[in-house]
ROVEXSE-122575 format. One record per residue (C-alpha): x, y, z. Coordinates in Angstrom, 3 decimals, padded with zeros to 6 digits. Example, Ala and Ser with C-alpha at 12.3 -4.5 7.8 and 13.67 -1.06 7.14 Angstrom:
BEGIN
SITE:012.300:-004.500:007.800
SITE:013.670:-001.060:007.140
***
This chain:
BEGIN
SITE:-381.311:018.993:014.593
SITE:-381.703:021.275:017.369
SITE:-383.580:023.551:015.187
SITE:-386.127:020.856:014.356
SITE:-386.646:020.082:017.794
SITE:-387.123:022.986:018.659
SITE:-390.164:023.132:015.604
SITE:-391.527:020.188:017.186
SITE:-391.675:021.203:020.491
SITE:-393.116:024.940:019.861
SITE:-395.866:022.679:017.788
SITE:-396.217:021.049:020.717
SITE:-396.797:023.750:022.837
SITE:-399.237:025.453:020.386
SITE:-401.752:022.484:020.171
SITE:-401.931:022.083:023.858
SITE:-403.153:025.681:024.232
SITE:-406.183:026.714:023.558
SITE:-407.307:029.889:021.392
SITE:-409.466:032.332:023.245
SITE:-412.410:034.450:021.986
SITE:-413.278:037.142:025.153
SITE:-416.565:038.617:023.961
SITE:-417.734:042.052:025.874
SITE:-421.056:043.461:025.232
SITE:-421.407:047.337:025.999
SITE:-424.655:047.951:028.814
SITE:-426.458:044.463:027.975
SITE:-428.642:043.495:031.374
SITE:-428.731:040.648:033.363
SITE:-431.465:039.332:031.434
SITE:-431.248:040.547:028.448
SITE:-430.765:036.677:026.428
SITE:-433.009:034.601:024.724
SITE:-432.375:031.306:026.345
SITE:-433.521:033.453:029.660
SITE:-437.016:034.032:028.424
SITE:-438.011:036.932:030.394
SITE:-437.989:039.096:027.167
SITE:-438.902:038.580:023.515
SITE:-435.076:038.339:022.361
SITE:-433.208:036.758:019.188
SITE:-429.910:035.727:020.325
SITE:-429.806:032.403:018.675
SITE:-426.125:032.263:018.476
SITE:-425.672:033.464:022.747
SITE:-427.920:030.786:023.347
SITE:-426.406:028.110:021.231
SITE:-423.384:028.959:023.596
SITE:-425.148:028.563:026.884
SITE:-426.345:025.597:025.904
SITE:-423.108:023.890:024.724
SITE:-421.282:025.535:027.527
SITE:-421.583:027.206:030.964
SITE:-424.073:030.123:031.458
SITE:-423.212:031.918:035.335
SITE:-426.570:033.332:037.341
SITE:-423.995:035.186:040.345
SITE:-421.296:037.142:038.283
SITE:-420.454:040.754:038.871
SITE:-418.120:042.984:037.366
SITE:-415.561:045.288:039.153
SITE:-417.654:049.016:038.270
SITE:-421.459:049.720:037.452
SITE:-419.936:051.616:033.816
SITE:-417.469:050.601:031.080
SITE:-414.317:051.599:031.900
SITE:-413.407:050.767:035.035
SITE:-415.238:047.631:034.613
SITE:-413.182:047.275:031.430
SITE:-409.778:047.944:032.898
SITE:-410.384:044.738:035.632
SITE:-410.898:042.299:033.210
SITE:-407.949:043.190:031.097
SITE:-405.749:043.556:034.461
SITE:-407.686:041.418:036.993
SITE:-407.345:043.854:039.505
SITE:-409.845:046.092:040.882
SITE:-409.847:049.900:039.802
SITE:-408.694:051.183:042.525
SITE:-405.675:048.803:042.641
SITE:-405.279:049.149:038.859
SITE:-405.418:053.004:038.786
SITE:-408.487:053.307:036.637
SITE:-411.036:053.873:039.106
SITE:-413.529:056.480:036.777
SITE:-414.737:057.329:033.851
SITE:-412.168:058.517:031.037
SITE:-414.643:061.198:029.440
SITE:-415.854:064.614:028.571
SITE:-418.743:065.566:030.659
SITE:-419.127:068.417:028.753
SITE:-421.108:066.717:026.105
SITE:-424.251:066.292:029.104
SITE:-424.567:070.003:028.242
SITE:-424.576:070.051:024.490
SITE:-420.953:070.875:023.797
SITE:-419.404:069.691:020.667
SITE:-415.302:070.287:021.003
SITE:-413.393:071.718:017.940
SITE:-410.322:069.070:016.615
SITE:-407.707:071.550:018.815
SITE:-409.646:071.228:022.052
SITE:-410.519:067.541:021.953
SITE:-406.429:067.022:021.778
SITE:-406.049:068.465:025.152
SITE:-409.086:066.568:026.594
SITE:-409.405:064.196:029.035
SITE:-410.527:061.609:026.710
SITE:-407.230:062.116:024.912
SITE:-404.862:062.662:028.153
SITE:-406.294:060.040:029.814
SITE:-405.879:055.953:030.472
SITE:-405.390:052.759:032.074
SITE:-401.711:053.720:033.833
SITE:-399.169:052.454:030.974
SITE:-397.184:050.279:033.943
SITE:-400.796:048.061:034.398
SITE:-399.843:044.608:032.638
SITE:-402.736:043.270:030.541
SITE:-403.796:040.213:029.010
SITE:-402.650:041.085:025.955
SITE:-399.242:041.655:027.449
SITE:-399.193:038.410:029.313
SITE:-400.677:036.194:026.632
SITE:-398.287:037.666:023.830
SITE:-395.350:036.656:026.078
SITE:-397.053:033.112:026.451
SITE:-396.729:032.940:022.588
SITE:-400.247:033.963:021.616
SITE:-401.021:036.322:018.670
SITE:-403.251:038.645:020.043
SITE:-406.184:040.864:018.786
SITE:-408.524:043.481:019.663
SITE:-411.335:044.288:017.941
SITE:-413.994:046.896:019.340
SITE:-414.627:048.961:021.922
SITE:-411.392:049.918:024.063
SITE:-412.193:052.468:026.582
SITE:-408.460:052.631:027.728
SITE:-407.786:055.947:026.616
SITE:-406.763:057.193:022.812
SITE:-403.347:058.350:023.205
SITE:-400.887:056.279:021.791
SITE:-399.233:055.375:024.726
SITE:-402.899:053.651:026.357
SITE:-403.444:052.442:022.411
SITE:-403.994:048.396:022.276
SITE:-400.814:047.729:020.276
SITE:-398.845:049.534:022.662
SITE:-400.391:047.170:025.427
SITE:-399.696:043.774:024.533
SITE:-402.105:043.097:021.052
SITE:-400.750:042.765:017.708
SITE:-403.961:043.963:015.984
SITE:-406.342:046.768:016.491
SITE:-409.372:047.996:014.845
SITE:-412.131:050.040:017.332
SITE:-412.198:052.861:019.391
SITE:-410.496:053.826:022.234
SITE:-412.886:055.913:024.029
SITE:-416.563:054.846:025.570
SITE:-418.969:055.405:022.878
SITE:-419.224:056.147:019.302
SITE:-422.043:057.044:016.442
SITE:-422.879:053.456:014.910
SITE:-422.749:054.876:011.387
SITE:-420.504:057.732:011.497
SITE:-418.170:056.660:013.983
SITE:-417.851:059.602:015.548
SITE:-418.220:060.824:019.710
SITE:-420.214:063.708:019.671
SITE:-418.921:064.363:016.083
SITE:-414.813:063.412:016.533
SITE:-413.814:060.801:014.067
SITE:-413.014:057.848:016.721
SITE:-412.331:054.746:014.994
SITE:-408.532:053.662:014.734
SITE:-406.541:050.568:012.664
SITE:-403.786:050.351:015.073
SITE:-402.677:053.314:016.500
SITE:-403.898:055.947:013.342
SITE:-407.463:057.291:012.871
SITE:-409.178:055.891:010.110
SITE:-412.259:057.102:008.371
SITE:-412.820:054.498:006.126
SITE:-415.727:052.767:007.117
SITE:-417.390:056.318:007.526
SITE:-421.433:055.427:007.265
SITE:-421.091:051.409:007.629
SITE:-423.108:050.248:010.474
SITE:-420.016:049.473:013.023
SITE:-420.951:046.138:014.441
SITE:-420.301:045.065:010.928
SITE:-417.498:046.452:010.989
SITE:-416.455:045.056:013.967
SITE:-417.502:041.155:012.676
SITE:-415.604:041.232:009.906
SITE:-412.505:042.647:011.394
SITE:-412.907:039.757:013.962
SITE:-413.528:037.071:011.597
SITE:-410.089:038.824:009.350
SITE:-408.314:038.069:012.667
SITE:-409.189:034.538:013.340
SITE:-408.808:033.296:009.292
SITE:-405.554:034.926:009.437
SITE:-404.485:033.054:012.809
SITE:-406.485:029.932:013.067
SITE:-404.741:026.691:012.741
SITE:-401.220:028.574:012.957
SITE:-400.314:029.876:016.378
SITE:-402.795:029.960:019.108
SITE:-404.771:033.163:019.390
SITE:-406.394:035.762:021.550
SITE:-409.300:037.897:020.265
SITE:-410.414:040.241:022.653
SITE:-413.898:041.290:020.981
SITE:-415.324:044.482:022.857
SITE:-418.813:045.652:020.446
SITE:-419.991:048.971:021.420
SITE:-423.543:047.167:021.143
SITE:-426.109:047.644:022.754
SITE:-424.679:051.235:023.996
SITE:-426.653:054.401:023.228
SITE:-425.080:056.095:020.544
SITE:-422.872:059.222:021.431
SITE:-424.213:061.710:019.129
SITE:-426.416:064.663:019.296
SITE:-429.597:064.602:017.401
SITE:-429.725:067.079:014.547
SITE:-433.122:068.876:015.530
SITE:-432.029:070.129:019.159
SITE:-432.245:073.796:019.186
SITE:-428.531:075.598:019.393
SITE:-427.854:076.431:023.156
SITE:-430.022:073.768:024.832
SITE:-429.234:070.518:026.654
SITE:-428.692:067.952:023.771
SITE:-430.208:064.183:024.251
SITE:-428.694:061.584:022.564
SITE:-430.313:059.714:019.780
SITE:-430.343:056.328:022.197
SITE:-429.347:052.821:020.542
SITE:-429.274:052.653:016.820
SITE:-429.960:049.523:014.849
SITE:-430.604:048.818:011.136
SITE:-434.456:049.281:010.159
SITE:-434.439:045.269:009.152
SITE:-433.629:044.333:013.001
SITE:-435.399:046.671:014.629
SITE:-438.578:045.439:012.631
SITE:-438.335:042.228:014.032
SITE:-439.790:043.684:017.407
SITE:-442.265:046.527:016.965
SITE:-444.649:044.378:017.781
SITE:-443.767:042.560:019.989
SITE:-442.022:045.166:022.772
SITE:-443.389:048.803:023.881
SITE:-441.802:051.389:022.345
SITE:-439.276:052.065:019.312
SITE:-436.249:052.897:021.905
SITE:-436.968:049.235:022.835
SITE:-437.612:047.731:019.391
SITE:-433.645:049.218:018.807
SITE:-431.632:048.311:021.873
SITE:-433.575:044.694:020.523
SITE:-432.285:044.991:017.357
SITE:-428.897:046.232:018.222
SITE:-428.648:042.647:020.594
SITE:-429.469:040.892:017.866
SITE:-427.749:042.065:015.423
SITE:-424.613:041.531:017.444
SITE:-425.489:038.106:018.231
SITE:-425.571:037.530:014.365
SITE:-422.027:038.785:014.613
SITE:-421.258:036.328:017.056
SITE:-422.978:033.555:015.626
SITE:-420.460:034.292:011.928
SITE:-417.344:034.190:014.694
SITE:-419.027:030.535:015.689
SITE:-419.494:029.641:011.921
SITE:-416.049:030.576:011.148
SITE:-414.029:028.597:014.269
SITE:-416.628:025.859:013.129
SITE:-414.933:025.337:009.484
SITE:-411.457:025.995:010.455
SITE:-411.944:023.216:013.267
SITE:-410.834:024.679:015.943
SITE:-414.501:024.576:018.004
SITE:-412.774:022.094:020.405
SITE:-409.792:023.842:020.733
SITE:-411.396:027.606:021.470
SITE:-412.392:028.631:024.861
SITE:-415.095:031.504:024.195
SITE:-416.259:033.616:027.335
SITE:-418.788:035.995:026.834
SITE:-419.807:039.039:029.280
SITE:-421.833:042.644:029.613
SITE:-419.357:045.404:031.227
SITE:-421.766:046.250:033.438
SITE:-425.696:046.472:034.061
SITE:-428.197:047.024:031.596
SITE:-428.646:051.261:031.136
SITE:-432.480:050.469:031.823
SITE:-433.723:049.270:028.210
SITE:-436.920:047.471:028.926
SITE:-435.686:046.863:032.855
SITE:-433.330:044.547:034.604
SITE:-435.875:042.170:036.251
SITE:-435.636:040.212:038.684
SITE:-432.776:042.707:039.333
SITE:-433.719:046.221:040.724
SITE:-431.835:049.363:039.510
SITE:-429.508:049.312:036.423
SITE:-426.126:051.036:035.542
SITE:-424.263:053.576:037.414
SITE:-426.005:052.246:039.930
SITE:-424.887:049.786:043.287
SITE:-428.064:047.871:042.885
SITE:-427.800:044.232:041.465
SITE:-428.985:045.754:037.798
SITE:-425.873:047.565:038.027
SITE:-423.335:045.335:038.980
SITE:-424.360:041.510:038.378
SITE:-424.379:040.689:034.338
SITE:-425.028:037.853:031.993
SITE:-422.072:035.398:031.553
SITE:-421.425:032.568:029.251
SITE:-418.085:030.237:028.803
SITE:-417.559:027.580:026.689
SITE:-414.999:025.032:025.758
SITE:-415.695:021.925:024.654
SITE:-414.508:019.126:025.948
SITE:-413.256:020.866:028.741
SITE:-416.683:022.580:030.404
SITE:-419.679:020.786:030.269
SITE:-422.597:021.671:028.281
SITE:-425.956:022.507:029.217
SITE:-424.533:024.110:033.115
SITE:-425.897:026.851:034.724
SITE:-424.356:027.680:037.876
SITE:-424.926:030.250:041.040
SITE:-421.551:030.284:041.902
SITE:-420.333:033.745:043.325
SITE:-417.819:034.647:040.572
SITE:-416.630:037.719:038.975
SITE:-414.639:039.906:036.236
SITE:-411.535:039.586:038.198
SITE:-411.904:035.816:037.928
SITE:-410.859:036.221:033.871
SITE:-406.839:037.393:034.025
SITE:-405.833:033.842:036.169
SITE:-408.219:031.850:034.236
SITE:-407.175:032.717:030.999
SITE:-403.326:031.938:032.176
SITE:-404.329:028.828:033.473
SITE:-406.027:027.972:030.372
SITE:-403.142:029.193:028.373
SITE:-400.868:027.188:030.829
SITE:-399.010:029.978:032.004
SITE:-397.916:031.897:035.210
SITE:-398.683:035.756:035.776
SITE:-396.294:038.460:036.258
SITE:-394.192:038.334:038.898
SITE:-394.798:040.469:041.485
SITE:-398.337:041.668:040.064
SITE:-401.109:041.288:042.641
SITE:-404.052:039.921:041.019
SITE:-407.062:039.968:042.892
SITE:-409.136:036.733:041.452
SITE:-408.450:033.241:040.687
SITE:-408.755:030.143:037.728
SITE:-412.339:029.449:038.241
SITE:-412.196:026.471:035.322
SITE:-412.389:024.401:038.308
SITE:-415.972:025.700:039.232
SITE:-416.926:025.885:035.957
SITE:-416.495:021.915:035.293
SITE:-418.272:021.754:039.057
SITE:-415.256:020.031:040.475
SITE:-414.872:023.148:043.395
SITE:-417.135:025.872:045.219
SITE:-416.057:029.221:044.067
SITE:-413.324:030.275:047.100
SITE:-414.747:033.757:046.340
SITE:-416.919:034.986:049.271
SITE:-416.872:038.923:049.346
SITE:-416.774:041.661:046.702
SITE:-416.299:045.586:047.078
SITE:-417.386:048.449:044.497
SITE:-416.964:052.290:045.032
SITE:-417.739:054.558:042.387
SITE:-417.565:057.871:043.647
SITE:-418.801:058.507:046.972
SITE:-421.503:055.266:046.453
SITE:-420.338:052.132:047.941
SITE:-421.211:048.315:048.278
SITE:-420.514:044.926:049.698
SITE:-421.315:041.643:048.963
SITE:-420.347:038.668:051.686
SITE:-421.471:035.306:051.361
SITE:-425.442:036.086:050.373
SITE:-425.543:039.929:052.377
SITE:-425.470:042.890:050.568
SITE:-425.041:045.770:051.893
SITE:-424.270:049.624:050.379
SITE:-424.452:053.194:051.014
SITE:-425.544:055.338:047.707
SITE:-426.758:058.432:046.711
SITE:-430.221:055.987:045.067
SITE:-430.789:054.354:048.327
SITE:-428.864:052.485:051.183
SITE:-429.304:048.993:052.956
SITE:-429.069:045.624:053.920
SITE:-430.051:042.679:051.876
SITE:-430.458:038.871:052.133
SITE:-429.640:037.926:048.282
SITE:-430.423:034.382:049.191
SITE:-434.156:035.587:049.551
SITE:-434.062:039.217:048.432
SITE:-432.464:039.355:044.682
SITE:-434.427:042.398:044.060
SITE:-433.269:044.058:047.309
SITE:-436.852:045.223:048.382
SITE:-436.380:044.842:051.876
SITE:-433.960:046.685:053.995
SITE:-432.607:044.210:057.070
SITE:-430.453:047.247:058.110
SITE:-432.944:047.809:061.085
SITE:-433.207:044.747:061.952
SITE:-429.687:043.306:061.543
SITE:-427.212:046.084:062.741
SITE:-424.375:043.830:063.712
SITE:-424.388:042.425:060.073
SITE:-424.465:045.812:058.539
SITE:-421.813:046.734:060.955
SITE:-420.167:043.810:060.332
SITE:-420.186:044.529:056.228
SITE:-419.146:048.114:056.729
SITE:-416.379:046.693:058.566
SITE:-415.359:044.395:055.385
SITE:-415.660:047.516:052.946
SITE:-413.402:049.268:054.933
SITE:-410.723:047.394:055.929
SITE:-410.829:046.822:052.104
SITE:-410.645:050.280:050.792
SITE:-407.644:050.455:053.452
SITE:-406.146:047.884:051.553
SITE:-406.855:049.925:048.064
SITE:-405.406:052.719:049.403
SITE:-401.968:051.273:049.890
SITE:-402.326:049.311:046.718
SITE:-399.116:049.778:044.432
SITE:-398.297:050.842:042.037
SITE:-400.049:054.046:043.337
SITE:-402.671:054.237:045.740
SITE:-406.124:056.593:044.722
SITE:-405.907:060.186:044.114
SITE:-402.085:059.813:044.419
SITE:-400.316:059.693:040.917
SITE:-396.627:059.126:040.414
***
């Protein structure tokens, strides 16, 4: 009897919580949708979201590259609280250098990740009875210590490092795709966001209408590829070969854009969307539409295909193009349809929401550093959030209220967002005790980072 209850009651439980689909594109601007209409785009299936669900016009990530920005939203804490405050990569490869199988093992992309004591969503949905997958792009280092199923996700298929080769799956010619924690060659010359739809949609047939779920989808689309062209001359400075789409997408806009480096960062958009759109179809037939919350975000600003308009600058950058990306959420039923808000909201906002969604508490004793905004969302409250802080490096930036202020090796300032989005005209001059006043804010918050547990920047174990 007890036994049966017990059934009952874990049924219970399951139907009342929702599945969630986290979708992260890889370097897709702020305006880089269809239903935005600044650019010729196909992304039928993004916009069929935004208009069934919420789209956000004010949302920022934590870091103007992927994986800081990428270890906030699986934490929700800011990098430098979280530990993962830079890039986890080989900067040799800016110089042509292609490492041997022995020397990669001893590289930083190998030795390094997101600290192994960070909780993640994974982790925390997993204990709230989830089944929990990750299919894509994982950025949190390759060791299997940082690997996904070693962080809170039963299932694994992608990379763990920033970028691959779309075909060959390689970084800068090191096999890089794994199925849970052991490298796998064998999709070896299949075009990976392909790859990376049907491993999703294996994930959610296997799960949907059983136990709720958690996909974390991370494409590497529309990323450059990280590979060296094969006609660079031995010695010199290798470029990368840029985005790379199949011919039958990039086709659809030669004519219609400038160049054939835009016609594939197009293509590679689109071709993801048609990814996302089989996800849709899928969810669709097993009917769970209602009962799936599906949020959808760039890690960072657009890496300059085509421009970030009305948005100056673009990633790596403190600029708005670098920082403020395209956002989508949608749950039926529970979000309205059709919304587009301005609401100041960000990255940091996913780790509480998701809980909340999921009806369950955080860790104890884990700071996070953003809050449910579901409540915004349906309209029902003004975000609470009012400032935001970035460092990457020596640049820095501040938002508070509609100001903007930072200090960057690109350019410096003070900016009235409310009037300025494209941060044309510098108010520093003019407005001293507000850019006082902001460098003020940044500081007293990197004081706080740097007494942020469970280690403070620059000071390991």
């Amino acid at each position: 009897m007890r036994a049966f209850l017990f059934l009952i009651l874990s049924a219970a439980c399951f139907a009342a919580q929702p599945n969630i689909i986290l979708i992260v594109s890889d370097d897709q601007g702020y305006p880089d949708l269809g239903c935005i209409g600044t650019k010729p785009l196909i992304t039928p299936n993004l916009d069929k979201l935004a208009a069934e669900g919420v789209r956000g016009t004010s949302f920022y990530v934590t870091w103007c590259a992927c994986t800081p920005s990428r270890g906030s939203i699986l934490t929700g804490r800011y990098p430098q609280r979280n530990g993962l405050y830079d890039m986890v990569r080989n900067d040799m490869v800016n110089f042509g250098h292609t490492f041997s199988e022995e020397e990669y093992a001893v590289s930083p992309e190998m030795t390094l990740g997101l600290d192994v004591r960070e909780i993640t969503i994974g982790d925390m949905l997993r204990k709230a009875g989830y089944a929990t997958g990750c299919v894509g792009k994982w950025d949190m280092g390759q060791a299997k210590r940082f690997l996904p199923l070693q962080r809170g996700f039963d299932f694994f298929y992608g990379h763990g490092n920033n970028g691959i080769d779309y075909y060959t799956h390689e970084r800068y010619g090191v096999p890089s795709l794994f199925r849970g924690n052991t490298r796998t060659q064998e999709d070896k010359g299949k075009y990976v966001t392909d790859v990376f739809r049907r491993e999703s949609l294996y994930f959610l047939n296997e799960h949907a209408g059983n136990k709720p779920f958690f996909l974390y989808l991370c494409f590497n689309a529309p990323h450059s590829a990280s590979s060296f062209p094969e006609d660079v001359e031995a010695g010199k400075k290798k470029a990368g070969v840029g985005v790379q789409a199949p011919e039958k997408y990039v086709a659809m806009y030669r004519d219609k854009v400038k160049d054939e480096k835009l016609a594939r960062y197009c293509g590679a958009v689109t071709c993801m969307d048609e990814a996302i759109g089989a996800l849709l179809d899928s969810i669709d037939k097993a009917g769970q539409k209602d009962n799936t919350l599906i949020l959808f975000i760039s890690d960072n600003g657009g890496s300059g295909n085509g421009g970030n308009a009305p948005l100056k600058g673009s990633k790596s950058t403190m600029w708005e193009g670098g920082l403020r990306v395209p956002f989508i959420a949608r749950w039926p039923g529970k979000l309205p349809a059709g919304k587009v808000t301005d609401e100041f909201l960000t990255s940091l906002e996913f780790v509480p929401t998701l809980l909340a969604a999921a009806g369950s508490q955080g860790p104890e004793g884990v700071k996070l550093d953003g809050f449910d905004m579901l409540p915004i969302l349906r309209g029902e409250a003004k975000s609470p959030r009012n400032e935001m802080f970035w460092q990457r490096r020596s640049d820095k930036a501040a938002r508070f209220e509609n100001w903007k202020w930072l200090e960057s090796a690109k350019g410096n300032g003070l900016y009235d967002l409310s009037t300025d989005l494209g941060e044309t005209k510098d108010l520093s001059a003019e407005k001293p005790e507000i850019a006082k006043m902001m460098r003020g804010r940044f500081e007293a918050w990197r004081a706080e980072m740097d007494a942020a547990e469970p280690r403070g920047p620059f000071r390991d174990y």
